[in-house]
Backbone as CSV, one residue per row, in Angstrom:
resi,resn,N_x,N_y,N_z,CA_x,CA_y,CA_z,C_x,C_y,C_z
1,UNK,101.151,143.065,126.589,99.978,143.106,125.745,99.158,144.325,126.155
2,UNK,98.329,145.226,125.148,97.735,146.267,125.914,96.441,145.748,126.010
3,UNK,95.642,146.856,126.732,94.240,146.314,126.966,93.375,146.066,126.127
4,UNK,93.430,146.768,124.919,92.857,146.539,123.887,92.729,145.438,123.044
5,UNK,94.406,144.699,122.852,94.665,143.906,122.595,94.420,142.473,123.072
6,UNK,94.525,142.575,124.786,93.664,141.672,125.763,92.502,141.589,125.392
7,UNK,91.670,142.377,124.978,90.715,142.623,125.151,89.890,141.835,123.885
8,UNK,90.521,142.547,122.620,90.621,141.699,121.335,90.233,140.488,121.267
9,UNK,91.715,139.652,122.138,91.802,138.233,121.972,91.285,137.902,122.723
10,UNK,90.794,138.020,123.846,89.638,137.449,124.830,87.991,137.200,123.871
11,UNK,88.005,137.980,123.544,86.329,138.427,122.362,86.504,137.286,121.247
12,UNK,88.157,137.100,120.487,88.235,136.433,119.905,88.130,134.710,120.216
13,UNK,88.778,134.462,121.419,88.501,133.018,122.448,87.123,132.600,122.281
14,UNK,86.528,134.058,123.171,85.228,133.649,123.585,84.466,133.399,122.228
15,UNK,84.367,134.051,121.003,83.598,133.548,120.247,83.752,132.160,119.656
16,UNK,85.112,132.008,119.925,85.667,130.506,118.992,85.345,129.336,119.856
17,UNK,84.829,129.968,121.338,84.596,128.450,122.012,83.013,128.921,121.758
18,UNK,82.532,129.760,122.028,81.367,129.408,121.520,80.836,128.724,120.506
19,UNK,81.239,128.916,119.538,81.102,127.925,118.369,80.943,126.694,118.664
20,UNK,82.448,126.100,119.406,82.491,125.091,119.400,81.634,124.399,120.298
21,UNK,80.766,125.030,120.831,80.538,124.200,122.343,78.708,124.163,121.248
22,UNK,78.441,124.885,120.514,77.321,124.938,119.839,77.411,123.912,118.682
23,UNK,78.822,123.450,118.035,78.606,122.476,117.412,78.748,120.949,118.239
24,UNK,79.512,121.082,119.018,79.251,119.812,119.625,77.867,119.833,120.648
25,UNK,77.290,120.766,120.836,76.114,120.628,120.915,74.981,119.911,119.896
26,UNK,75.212,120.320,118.369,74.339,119.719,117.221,74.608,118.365,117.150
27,UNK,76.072,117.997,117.605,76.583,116.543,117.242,75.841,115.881,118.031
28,UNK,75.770,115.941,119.774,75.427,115.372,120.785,73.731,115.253,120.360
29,UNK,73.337,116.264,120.252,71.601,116.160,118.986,71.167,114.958,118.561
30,UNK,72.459,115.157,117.309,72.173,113.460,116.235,72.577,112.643,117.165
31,UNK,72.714,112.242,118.060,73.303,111.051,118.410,72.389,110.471,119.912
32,UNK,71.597,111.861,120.617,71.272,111.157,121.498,69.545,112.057,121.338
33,UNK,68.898,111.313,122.228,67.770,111.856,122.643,67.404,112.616,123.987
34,UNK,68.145,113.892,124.308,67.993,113.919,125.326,66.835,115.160,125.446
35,UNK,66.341,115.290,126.632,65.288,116.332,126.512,65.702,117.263,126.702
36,UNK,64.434,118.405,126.655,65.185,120.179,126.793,65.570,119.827,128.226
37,UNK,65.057,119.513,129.071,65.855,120.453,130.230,67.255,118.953,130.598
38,UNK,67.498,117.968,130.547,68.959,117.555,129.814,69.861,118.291,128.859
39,UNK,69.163,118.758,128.130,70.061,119.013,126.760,70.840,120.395,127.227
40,UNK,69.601,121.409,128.156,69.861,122.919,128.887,71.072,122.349,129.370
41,UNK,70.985,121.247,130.312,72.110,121.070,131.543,73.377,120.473,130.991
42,UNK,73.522,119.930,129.942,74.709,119.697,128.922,75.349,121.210,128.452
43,UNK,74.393,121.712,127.746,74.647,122.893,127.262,75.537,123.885,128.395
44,UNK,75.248,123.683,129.728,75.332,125.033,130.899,76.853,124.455,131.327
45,UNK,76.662,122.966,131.398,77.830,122.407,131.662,79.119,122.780,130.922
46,UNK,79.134,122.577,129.527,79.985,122.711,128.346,80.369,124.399,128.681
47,UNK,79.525,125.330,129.030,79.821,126.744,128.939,80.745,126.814,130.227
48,UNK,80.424,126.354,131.564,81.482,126.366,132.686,82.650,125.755,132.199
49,UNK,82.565,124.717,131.894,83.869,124.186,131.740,84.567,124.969,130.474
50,UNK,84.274,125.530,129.494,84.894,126.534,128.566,85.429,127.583,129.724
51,UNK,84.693,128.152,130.150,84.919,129.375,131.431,86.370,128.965,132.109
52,UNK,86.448,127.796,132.747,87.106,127.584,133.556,88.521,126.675,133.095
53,UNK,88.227,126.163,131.843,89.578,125.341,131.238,90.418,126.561,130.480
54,UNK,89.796,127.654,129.775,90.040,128.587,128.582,89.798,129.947,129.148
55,UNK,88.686,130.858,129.076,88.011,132.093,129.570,89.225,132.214,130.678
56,UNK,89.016,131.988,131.957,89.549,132.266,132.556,90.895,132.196,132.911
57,UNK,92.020,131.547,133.154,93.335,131.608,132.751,94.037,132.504,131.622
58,UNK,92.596,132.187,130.622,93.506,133.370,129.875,93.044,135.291,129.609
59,UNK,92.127,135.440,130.695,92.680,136.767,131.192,93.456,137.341,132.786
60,UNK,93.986,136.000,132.785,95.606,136.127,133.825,96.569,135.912,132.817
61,UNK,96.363,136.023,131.656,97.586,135.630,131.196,97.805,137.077,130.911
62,UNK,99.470,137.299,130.887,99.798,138.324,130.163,100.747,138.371,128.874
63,UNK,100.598,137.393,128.313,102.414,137.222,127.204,101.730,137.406,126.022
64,UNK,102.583,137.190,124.489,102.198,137.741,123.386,100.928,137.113,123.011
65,UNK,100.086,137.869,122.724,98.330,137.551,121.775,98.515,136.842,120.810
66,UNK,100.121,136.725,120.173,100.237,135.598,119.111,100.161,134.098,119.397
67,UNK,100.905,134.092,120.239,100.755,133.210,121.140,99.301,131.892,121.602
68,UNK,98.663,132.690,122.054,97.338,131.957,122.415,96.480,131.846,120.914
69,UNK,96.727,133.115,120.040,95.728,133.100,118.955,96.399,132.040,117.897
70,UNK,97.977,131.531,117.874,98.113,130.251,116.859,97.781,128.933,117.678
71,UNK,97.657,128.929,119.385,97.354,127.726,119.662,96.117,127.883,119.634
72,UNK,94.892,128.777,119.108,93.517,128.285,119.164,93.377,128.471,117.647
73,UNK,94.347,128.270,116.869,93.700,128.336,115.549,93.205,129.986,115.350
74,UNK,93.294,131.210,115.512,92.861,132.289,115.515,93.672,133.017,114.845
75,UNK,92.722,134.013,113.948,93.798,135.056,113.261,94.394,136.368,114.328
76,UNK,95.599,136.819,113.984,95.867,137.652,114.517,96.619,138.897,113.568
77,UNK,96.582,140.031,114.305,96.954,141.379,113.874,98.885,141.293,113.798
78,UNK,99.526,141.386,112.821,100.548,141.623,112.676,101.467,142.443,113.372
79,UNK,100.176,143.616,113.620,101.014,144.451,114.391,100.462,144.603,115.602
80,UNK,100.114,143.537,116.162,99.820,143.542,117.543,101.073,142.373,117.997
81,UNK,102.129,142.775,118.742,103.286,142.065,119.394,103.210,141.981,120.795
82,UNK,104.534,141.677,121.074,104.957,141.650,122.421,106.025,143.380,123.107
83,UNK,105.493,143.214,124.064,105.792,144.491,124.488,107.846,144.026,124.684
């Protein structure tokens, strides 16, 4: 994979867990009452554990960008392959 391409799909990860960690943030909302500085420490929580289940492993990874981008649901460049 080149760096660019690493680089790409890392930007691409990171925005797609962001999302997600912001909608199950709105869900956790409707459902509970928790205060700002609870809700902060949910929020900080959800971002480590993205970091550390996803973020990180996958810039040790080195194999095809197709790869990670059909198991996260992500579009990818056609002509970005495997070396």
């Amino acid at each position: 994979m080149t760096s660019a391409g690493r680089q790409g799909l890392f930007a691409a990860v990171q925005r797609h867990t962001s999302l997600l960690v912001a909608e199950e943030l709105r869900r956790l909302d409707r459902r509970t009452s928790l205060t700002p500085t609870e809700r902060a420490e949910v929020a900080t929580v959800l971002r480590r554990l993205t970091a550390r289940l996803v973020l990180t492993p996958l810039t040790a990874w080195s194999g095809d960008p197709r790869v990670a981008a059909d198991l996260l649901g992500l579009p990818h460049r056609s002509s970005e392959g495997a070396a």
